[in-house]
C-alpha positions as CSV (number, residue, x, y, z in Angstrom):
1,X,-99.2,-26.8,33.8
2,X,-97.5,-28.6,30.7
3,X,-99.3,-31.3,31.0
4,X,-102.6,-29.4,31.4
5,X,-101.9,-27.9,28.0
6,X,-100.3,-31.6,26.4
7,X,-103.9,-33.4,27.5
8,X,-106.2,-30.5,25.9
9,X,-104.1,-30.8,22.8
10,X,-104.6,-34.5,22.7
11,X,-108.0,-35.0,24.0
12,X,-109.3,-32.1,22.7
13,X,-110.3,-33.3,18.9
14,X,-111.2,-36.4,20.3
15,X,-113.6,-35.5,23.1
16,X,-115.1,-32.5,20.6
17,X,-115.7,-34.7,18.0
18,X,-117.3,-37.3,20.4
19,X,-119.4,-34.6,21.4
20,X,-120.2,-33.5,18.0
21,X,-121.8,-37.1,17.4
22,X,-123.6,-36.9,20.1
23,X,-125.1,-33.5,19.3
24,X,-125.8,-34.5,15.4
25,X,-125.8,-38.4,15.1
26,X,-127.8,-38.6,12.0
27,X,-124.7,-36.6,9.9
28,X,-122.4,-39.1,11.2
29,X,-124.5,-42.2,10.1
30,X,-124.8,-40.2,7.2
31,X,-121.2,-39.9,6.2
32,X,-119.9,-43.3,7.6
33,X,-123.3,-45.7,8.0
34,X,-121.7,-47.5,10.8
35,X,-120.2,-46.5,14.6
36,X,-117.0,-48.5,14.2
37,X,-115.5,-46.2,11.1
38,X,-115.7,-42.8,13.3
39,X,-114.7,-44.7,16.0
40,X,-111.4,-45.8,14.6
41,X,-110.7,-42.6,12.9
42,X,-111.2,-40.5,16.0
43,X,-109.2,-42.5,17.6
44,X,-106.5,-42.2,15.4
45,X,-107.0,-39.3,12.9
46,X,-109.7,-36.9,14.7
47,X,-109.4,-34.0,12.2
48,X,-109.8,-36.1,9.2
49,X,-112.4,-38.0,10.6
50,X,-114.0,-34.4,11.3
51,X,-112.9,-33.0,8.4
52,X,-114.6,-35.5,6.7
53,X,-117.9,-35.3,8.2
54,X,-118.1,-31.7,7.4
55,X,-117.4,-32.1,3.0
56,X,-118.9,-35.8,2.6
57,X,-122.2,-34.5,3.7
58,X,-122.6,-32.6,-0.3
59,X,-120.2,-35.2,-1.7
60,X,-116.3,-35.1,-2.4
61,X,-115.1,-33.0,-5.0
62,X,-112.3,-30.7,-5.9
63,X,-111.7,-28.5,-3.0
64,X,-112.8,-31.2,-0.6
65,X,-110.0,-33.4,-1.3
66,X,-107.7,-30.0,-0.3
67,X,-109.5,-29.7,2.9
68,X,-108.7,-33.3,3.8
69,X,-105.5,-32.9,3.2
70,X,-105.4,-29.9,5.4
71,X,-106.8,-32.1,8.4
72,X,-104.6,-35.2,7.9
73,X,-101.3,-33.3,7.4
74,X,-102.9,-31.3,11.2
75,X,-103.0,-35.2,12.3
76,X,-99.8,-36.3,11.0
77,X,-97.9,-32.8,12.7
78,X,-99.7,-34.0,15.8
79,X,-97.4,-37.4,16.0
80,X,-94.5,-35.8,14.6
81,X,-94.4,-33.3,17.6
82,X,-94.8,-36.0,19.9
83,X,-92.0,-38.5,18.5
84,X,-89.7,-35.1,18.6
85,X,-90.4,-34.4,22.3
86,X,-89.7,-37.7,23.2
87,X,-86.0,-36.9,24.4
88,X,-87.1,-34.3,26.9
89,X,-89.6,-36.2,28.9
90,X,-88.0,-36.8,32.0
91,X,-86.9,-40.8,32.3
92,X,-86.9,-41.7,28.9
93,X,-84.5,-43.9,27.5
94,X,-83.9,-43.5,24.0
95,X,-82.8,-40.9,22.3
96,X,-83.6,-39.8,18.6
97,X,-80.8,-40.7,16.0
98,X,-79.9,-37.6,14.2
């Protein structure tokens, strides 16, 4: 069951926001102008790369830049959690230095 749970929290963002530029292509092109920009950042920073779909589309400004931040430090918590885990996965090798 945990690993039900750990997949939907990592393929989640990813496969919604594959499906959300599906569903609305022309705000992506919009936002990035090529497929290989939202590719990378879903790939590696899906709630920014969301995030940033959603404020570019009126232009960046004040609050914006807040709301980014939001969705990168929800990326970044994403790998920390993982790198802390680490040591209770069954089989792995290395543990953390504390």
């Amino acid at each position: 069951m945990c690993c039900i749970v750990m997949a939907f929290m990592v393929l989640g963002p990813r496969l919604g926001g594959a499906f959300w530029w599906l569903l609305s292509p022309a705000r992506w092109d919009q936002a990035f102008g090529s497929f290989v920009w939202p590719l990378l950042g879903l790939a590696i920073v899906p709630w920014t790369t969301m995030m940033y779909v959603v404020v570019e589309s009126h232009g960046m400004s004040g609050i914006d830049w807040f709301w980014m931040g939001i969705a990168f430090l929800g990326d970044l918590s994403s790998y920390a959690g993982s790198i802390q885990n680490r040591e209770k996965a069954p089989g792995y090798p290395y543990k953390l230095q504390s």
